[in-house]
C-alpha positions as CSV (number, residue, x, y, z in Angstrom):
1,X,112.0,77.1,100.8
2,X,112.5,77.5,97.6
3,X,111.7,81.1,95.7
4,X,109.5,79.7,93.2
5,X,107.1,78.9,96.0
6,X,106.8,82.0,97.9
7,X,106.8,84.5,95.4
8,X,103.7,83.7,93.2
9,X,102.1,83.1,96.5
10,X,103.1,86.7,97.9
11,X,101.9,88.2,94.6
12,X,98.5,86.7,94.5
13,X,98.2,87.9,98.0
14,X,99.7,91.7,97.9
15,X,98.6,92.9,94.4
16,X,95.5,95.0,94.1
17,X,93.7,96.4,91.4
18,X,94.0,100.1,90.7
19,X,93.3,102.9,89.0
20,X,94.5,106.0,87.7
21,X,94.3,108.6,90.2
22,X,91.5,110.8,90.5
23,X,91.5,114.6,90.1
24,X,92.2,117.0,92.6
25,X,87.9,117.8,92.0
26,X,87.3,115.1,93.5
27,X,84.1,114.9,96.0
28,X,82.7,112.2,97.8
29,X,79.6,111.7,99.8
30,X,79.4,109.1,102.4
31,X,75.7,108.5,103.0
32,X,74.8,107.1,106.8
33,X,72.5,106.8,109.6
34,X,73.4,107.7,113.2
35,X,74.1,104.3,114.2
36,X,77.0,104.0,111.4
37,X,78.1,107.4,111.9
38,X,81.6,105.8,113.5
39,X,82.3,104.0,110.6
40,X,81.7,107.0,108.3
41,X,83.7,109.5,110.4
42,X,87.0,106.9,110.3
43,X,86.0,106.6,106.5
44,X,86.0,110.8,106.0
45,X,89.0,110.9,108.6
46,X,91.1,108.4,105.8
47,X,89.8,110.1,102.8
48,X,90.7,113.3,103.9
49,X,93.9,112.4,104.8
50,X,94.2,111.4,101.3
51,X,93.9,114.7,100.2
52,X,90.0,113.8,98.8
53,X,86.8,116.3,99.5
54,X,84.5,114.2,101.4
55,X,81.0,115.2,103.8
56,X,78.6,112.8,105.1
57,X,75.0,113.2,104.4
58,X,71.7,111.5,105.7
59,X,69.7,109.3,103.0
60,X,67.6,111.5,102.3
61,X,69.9,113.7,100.5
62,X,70.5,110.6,98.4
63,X,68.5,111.8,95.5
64,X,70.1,115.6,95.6
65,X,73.8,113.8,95.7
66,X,73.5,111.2,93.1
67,X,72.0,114.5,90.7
68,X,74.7,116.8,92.1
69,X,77.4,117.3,89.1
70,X,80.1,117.6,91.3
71,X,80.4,114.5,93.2
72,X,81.8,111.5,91.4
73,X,81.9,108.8,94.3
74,X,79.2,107.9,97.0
75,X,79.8,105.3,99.6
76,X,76.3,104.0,101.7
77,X,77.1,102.1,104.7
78,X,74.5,99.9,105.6
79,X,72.2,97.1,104.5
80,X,68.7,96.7,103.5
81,X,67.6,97.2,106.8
82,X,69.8,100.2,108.0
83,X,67.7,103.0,110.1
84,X,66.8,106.2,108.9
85,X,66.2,105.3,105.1
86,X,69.5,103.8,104.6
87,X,68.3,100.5,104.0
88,X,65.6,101.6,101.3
89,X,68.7,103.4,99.4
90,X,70.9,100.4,99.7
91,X,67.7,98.0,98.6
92,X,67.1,99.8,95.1
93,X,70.9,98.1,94.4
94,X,71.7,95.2,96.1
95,X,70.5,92.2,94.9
96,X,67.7,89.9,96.4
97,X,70.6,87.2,97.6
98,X,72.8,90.1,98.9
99,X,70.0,91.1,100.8
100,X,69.2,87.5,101.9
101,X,72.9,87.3,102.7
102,X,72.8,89.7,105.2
103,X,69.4,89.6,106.9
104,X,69.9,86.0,107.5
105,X,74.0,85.2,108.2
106,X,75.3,86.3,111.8
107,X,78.8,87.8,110.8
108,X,77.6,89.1,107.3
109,X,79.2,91.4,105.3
110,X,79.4,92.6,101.6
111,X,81.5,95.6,99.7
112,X,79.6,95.8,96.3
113,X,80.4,98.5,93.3
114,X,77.8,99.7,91.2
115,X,77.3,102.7,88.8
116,X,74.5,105.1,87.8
117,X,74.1,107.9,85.5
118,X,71.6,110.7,86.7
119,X,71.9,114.6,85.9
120,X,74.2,114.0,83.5
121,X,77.2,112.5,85.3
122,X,78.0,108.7,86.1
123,X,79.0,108.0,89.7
124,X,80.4,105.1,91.2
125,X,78.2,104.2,94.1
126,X,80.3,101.6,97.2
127,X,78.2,100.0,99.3
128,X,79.6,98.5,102.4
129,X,77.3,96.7,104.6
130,X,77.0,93.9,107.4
131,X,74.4,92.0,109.3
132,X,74.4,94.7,112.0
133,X,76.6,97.9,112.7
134,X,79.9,95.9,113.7
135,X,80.4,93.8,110.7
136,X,79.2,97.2,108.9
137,X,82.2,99.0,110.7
138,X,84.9,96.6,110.4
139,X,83.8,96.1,106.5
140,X,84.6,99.5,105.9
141,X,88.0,99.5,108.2
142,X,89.5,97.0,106.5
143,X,88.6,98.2,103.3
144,X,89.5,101.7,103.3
145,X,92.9,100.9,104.9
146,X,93.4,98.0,101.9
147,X,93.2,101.1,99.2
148,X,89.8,100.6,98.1
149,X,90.9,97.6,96.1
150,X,88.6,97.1,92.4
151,X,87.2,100.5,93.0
152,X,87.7,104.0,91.5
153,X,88.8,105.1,94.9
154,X,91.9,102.9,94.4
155,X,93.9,105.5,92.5
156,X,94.2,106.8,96.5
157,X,96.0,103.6,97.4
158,X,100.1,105.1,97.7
159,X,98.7,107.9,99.8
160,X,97.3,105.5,102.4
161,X,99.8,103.6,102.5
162,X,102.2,106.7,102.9
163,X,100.4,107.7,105.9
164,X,99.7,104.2,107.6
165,X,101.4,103.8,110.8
166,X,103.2,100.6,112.1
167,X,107.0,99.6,111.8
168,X,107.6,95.9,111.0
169,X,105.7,93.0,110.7
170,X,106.9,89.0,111.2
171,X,104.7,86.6,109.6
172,X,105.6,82.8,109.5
173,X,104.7,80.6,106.3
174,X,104.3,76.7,105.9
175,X,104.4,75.0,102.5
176,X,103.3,71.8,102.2
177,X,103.8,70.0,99.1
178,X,100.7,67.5,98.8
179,X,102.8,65.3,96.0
180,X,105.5,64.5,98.2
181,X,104.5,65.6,101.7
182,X,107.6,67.6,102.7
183,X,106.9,70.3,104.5
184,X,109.2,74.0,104.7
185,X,108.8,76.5,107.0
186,X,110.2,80.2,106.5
187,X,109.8,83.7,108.4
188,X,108.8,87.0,106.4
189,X,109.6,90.3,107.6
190,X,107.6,92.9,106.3
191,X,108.2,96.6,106.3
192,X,106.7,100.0,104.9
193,X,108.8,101.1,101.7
194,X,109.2,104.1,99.9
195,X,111.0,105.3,97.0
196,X,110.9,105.5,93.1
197,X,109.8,103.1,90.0
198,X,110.7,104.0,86.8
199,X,111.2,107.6,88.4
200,X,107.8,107.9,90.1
201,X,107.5,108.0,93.3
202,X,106.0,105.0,95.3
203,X,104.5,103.6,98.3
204,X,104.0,99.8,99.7
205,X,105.7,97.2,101.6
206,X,108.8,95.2,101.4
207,X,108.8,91.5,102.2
208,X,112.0,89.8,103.2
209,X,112.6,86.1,103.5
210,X,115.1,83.6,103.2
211,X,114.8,80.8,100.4
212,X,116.7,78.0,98.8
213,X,118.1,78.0,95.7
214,X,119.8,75.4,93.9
215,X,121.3,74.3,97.0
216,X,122.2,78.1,98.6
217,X,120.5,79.9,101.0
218,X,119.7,83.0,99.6
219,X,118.1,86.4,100.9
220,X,114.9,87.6,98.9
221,X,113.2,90.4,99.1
222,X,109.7,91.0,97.7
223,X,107.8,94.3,96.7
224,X,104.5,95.3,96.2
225,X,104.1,99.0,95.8
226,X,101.5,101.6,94.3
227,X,102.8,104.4,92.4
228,X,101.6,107.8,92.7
229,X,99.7,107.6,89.2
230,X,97.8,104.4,90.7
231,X,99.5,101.5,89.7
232,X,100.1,98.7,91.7
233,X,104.2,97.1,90.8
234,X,105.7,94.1,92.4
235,X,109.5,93.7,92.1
236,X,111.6,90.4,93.3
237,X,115.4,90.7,94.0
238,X,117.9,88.2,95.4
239,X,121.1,88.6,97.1
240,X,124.1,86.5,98.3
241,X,127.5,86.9,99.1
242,X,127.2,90.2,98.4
243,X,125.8,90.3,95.3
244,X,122.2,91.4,94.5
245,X,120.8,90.2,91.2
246,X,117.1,91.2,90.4
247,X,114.6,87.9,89.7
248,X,112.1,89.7,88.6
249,X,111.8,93.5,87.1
250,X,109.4,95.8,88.0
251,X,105.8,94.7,86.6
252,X,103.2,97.5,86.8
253,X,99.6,97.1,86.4
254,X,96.4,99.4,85.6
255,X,92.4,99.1,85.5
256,X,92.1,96.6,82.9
257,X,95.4,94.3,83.2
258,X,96.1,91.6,85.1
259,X,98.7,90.4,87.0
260,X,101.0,87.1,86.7
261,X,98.9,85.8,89.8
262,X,98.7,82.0,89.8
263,X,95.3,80.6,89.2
264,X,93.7,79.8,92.6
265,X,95.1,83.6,93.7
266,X,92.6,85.6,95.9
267,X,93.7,89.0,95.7
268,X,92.3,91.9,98.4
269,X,89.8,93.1,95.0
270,X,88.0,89.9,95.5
271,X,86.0,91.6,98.8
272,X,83.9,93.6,96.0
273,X,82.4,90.2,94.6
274,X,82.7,88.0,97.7
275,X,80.6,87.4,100.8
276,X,82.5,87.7,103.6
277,X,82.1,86.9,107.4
278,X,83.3,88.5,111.0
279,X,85.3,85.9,112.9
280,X,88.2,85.7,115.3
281,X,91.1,84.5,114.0
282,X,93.8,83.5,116.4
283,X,97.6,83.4,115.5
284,X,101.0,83.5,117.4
285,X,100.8,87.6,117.2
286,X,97.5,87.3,119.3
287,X,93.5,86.8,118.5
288,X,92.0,88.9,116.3
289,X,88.2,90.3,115.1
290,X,88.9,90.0,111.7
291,X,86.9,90.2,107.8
292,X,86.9,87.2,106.8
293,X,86.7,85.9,102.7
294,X,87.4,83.0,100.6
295,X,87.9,83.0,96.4
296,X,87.7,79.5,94.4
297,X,90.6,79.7,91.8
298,X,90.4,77.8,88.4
299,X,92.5,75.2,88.9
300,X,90.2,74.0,92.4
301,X,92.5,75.7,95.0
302,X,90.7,77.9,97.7
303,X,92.3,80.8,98.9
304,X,91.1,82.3,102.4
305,X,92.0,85.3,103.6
306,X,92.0,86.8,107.4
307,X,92.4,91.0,107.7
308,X,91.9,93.0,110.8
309,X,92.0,96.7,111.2
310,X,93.9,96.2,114.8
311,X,97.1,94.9,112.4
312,X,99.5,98.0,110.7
313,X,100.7,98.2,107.7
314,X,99.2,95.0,106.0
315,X,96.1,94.4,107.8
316,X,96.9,90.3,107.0
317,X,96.6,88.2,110.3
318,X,96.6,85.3,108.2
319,X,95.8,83.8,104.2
320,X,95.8,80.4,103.1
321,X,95.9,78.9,99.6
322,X,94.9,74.9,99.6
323,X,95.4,73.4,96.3
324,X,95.3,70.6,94.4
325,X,99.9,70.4,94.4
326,X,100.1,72.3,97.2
327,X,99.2,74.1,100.6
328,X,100.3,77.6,101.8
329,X,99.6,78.8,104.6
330,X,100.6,82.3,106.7
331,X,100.3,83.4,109.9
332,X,101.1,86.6,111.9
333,X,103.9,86.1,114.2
334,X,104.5,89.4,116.1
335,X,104.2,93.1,114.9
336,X,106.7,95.8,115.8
């Protein structure tokens, strides 16, 4: 398969947005009711592990946190009709079709961002909810081990990834070009990586496949990393016969930019403005409970996305991107 082919779809997958890393002040308050107390220990548990100051309070403590000068974050888990006033916190933000959304859709779930200034200080407020306590719980698992993607939280990113367990990952991808109708099949082997770009350190996952190129079979390797300063940088580099040659350089991204992402990419961000489902997804690796989302690109394509919690490293069982040229699809083949 050739490189062309791969790469773009790799990057539209693997980069994230981020954002500068947050000072060493940082506090956040994870407001919850009994019933989503699981979900807000695992998120305080990850935080924490982050090196980020993090409590969990009832809802009504909502009004004291969101005028507290200190706390610059506060995540609510639960819809419009969580218990113990949770649901009347998230209502004053979530929009009547959000609401809707989740009342009404079995599977539900939404992350949404918004931001309010009160006693003097703007917060960012997350709100991760689902149509009951599971899709609520796996929401915020998948999330929160993705690096908060398109949040302010994502500057935490590298550190997550540094401490995210798992060894190896195989993952088998099919491209099918609709034009022509050949098909090419390939295997991916993903591992953690760590090391330095442009002399900072940096943490993320190294993707290694085999592709054609102009009539050679040559080994690539593919890396999406965040730096320590919250970037997120992708690197591609291709060797054969002993010699390694870099396709392309290191490309670094902050809040604000964008990446060189094909139109049509869905990238992990996308779960702040997308509804997204529980399903079971079922691959070669095994079946999976798994957040489920889908993003429309400009040029027609849909890209659809399968992540579960139960899978290391890049939570991806599976992602597809059907376009108008083409159809890409991968699938989990074993992990370890």
């Amino acid at each position: 398969m050739r490189s062309c082919y791969i790469a773009p779809f790799l990057a539209f997958l693997l980069v994230l947005s981020s954002t500068p890393l947050l000072a060493t002040q940082q506090k956040v308050i994870v407001i919850s009711n009994s019933a989503d107390m699981p979900a807000a220990q695992e998120l305080m548990s990850l935080l924490s592990l982050a090196g980020i100051s993090v409590s969990v309070k009832s809802a009504s403590d909502f009004d004291v946190v969101l005028n507290s000068q200190d706390v610059t974050e506060i995540v609510i888990l639960g819809g419009p009709d969580a218990y113990e006033g949770v649901g009347q916190v998230s209502a004053k933000f979530l929009s009547q079709q959000d609401q809707q959304y989740l009342r009404s859709t079995p599977g539900a779930s939404v992350v949404r961002k918004f931001t309010k200034t009160s006693g003097g200080s703007t917060k960012e407020i997350l709100i991760i909810a689902g149509n009951t306590r599971k899709e609520t719980k796996l929401s915020s698992e998948v999330y929160s081990s993705s690096g908060f993607p398109g949040s302010n939280l994502s500057g935490i990113a590298a550190k997550i990834v540094m401490h995210s367990t798992g060894t190896k990952l195989t993952y088998r991808v099919t491209f099918i070009d609709k034009r022509t109708g050949k098909k090419n099949v390939t295997t991916m082997l993903v591992e953690k990586f760590s090391g330095t770009v442009n002399g900072e350190e940096a943490n993320g996952y190294k993707w290694t496949f085999e592709a054609e190129m102009h009539g050679y079979t040559v080994k690539m390797e593919y890396f999406s990393v965040y730096t320590q300063s919250g970037k997120s940088c992708e690197m591609e580099r291709a060797s054969y016969m002993g010699n390694s040659m870099v396709i392309m350089p290191w490309s670094c991204y902050s809040v604000g930019e964008t990446s060189g992402s094909p139109e049509g990419g869905a990238k992990q961000s996308d779960m702040i403005r997308k509804n997204m489902k529980m399903g079971v997804k079922t691959v070669p690796a095994g079946t999976f409970m798994c957040l489920i989302f889908t993003s429309e690109g400009k040029d027609g394509g849909t890209s659809t996305a399968w992540y579960s919690p139960e899978v290391p490293l890049t939570h991806m069982v599976a992602s597809e991107y059907d376009g108008p040229k083409s159809r890409v699809y991968l699938e989990l083949m074993s992990i370890g």
